[in-house]
Each structure stands twice: as C-alpha cells, then as structure tokens.
C-alpha positions as CSV (number, residue, x, y, z in Angstrom):
1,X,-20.9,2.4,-27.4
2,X,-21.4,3.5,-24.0
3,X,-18.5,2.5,-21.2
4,X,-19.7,0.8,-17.9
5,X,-17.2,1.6,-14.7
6,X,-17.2,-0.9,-11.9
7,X,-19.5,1.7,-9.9
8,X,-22.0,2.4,-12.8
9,X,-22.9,-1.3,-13.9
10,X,-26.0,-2.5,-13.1
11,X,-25.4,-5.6,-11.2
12,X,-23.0,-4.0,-9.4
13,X,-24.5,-1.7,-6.5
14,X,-22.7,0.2,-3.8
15,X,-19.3,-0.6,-5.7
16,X,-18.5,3.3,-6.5
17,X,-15.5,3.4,-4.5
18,X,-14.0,0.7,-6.8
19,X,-13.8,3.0,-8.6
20,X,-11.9,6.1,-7.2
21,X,-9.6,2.8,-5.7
22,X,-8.8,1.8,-9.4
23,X,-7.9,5.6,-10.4
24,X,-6.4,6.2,-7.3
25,X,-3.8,3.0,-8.1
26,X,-3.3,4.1,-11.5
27,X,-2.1,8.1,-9.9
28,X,0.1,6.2,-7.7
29,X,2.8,5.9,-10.5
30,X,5.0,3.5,-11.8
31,X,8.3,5.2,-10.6
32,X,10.2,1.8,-9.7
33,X,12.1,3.5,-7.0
34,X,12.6,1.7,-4.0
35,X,12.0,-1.5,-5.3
36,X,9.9,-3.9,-3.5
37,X,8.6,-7.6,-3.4
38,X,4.8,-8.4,-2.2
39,X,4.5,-12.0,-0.7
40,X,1.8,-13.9,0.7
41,X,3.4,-15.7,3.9
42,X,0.1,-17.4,5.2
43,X,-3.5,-18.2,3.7
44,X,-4.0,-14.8,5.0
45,X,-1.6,-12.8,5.4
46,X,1.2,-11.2,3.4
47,X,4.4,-9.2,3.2
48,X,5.4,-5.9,1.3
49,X,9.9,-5.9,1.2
50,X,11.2,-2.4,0.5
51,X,15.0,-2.2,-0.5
52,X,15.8,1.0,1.4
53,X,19.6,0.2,1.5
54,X,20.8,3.2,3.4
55,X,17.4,4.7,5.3
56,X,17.5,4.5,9.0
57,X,14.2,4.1,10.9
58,X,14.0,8.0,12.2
59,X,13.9,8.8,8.0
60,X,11.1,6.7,7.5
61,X,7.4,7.1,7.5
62,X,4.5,4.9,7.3
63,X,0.8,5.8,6.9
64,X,-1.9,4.3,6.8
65,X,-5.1,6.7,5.3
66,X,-8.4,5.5,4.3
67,X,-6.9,1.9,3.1
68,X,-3.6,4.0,1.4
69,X,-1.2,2.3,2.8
70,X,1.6,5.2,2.1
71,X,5.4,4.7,2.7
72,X,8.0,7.7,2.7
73,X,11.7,8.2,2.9
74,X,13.4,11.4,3.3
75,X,17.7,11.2,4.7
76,X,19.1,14.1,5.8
77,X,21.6,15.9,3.8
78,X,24.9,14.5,4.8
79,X,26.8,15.8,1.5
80,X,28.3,18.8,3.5
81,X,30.5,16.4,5.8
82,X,31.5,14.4,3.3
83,X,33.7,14.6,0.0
84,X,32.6,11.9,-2.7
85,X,34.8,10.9,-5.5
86,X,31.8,8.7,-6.9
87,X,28.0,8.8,-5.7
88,X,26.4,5.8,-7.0
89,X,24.6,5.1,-4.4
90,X,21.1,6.7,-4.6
91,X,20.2,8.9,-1.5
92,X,16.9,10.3,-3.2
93,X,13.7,10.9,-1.2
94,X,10.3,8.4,-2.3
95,X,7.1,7.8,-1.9
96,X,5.4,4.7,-2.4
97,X,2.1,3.8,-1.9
98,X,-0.3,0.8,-2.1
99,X,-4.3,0.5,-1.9
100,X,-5.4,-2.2,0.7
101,X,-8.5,-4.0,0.5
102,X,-11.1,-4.0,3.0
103,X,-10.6,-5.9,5.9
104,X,-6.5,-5.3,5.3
105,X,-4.4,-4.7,8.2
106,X,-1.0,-3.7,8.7
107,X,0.4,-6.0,11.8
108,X,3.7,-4.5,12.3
109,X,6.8,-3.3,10.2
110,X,10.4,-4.2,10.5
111,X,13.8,-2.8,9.0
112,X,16.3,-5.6,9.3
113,X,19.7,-5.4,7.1
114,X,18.5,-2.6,4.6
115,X,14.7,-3.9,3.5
116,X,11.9,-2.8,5.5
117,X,9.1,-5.5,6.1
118,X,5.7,-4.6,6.2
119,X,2.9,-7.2,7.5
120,X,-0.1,-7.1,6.5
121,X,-3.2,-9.7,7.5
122,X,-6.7,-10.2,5.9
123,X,-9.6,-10.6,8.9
124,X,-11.7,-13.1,7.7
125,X,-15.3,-11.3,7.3
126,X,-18.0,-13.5,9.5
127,X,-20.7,-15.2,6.8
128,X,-24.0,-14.1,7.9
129,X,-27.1,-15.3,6.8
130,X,-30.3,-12.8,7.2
131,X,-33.6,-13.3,6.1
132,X,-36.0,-10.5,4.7
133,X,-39.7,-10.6,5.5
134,X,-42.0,-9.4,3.2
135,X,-44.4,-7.0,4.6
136,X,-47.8,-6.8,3.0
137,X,-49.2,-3.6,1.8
C-alpha cells in the first residue's frame, strides 16, 4: 500500500511545503512549558497568552523566521544573591514555537501582569479571477 503526503498527491500541486510545515510542527515538541492559551479575538485575528510569571521583557525574545513564529526566555542567574529555603517556582529557560499560516501576521506583543500577549491577524487574500486563452498550435 503505497502512502500519499500532502506534497505528493496528485490533486494536490505546489503543496510540498505542507509538508516540511507538518514535520516541522511535529519537531517542535510537546514540552508543556510555559503554558499558553491560543484565542481568536476577531473574524480574523487571534491571540497566543504565555504564562511567563516571572520573565521580564529584556529576557524575552521573539522571532519570527519563515512563518516560525519562535518565542524564547532565558533569566539571568540570580541564585548567587539570594538564599532559598524552597524554590518552587520554576526559573527554567524555554523555547516555544508555533508555524503560522500564510498570510499570518504578528501585530504587536504585550507583557501585562506575568502573560505575554502575542497578536496575530490574517490579511484577507484578494479573489482574483484570470482567464487562460488557448493558443492554437
């Protein structure tokens, strides 16, 4: 029984990178670490919450790379200023990334009361119409 990808089915043509965006998703891990909420706010646009209780802005990064949307935290290493008696809270660098469809933009991001916000808005592609003449030979 042979297997047909998204890129190699017959119906299907120029839809290779689905592909490499489907294995790409899959390597991006399922660590749960920072936890986050995706909402749509509008017909077209939405809103990725991070829980980075903890992170200030300067330990932030985002990235955006050929539709990789790519969100890292790194604090600096406080522990030699301070004694704990407990650590509970966790203090561990992440990386968390998400694959955006085309015509995806990021609008802005936000870091309000521990949760960085992350807006995203889908450009509505213009419908065109085009007719092909047929040459004859």
């Amino acid at each position: 029984m042979t297997r047909h990808s998204f890129g190699s089915h017959p119906f299907l043509l120029g839809f290779e990178e689905l592909d490499r965006l489907v294995e790409r998703t899959a390597k991006a891990g399922s660590d749960g670490y920072p936890p986050y909420n995706i909402e749509q706010t509008a017909e077209n646009a939405y809103r990725i919450t991070l829980a980075v209780a903890g992170f200030a802005e300067d330990d932030l990064a985002i990235t955006l790379e050929d539709r990789q949307l790519l969100i890292r935290g790194k604090q600096a290493d406080q522990t030699g200023e301070r004694v704990f008696l407990h650590r509970g809270i966790a203090a561990r660098q992440f990386s968390r990334s998400f694959v955006l469809a085309e015509g995806v933009e990021v609008t802005g991001a936000q870091l309000e009361h521990g949760l960085l916000n992350i807006s995203l808005e889908r450009k509505a592609p213009e419908r065109v119409v085009q007719s092909i003449e047929i040459k004859r030979s």
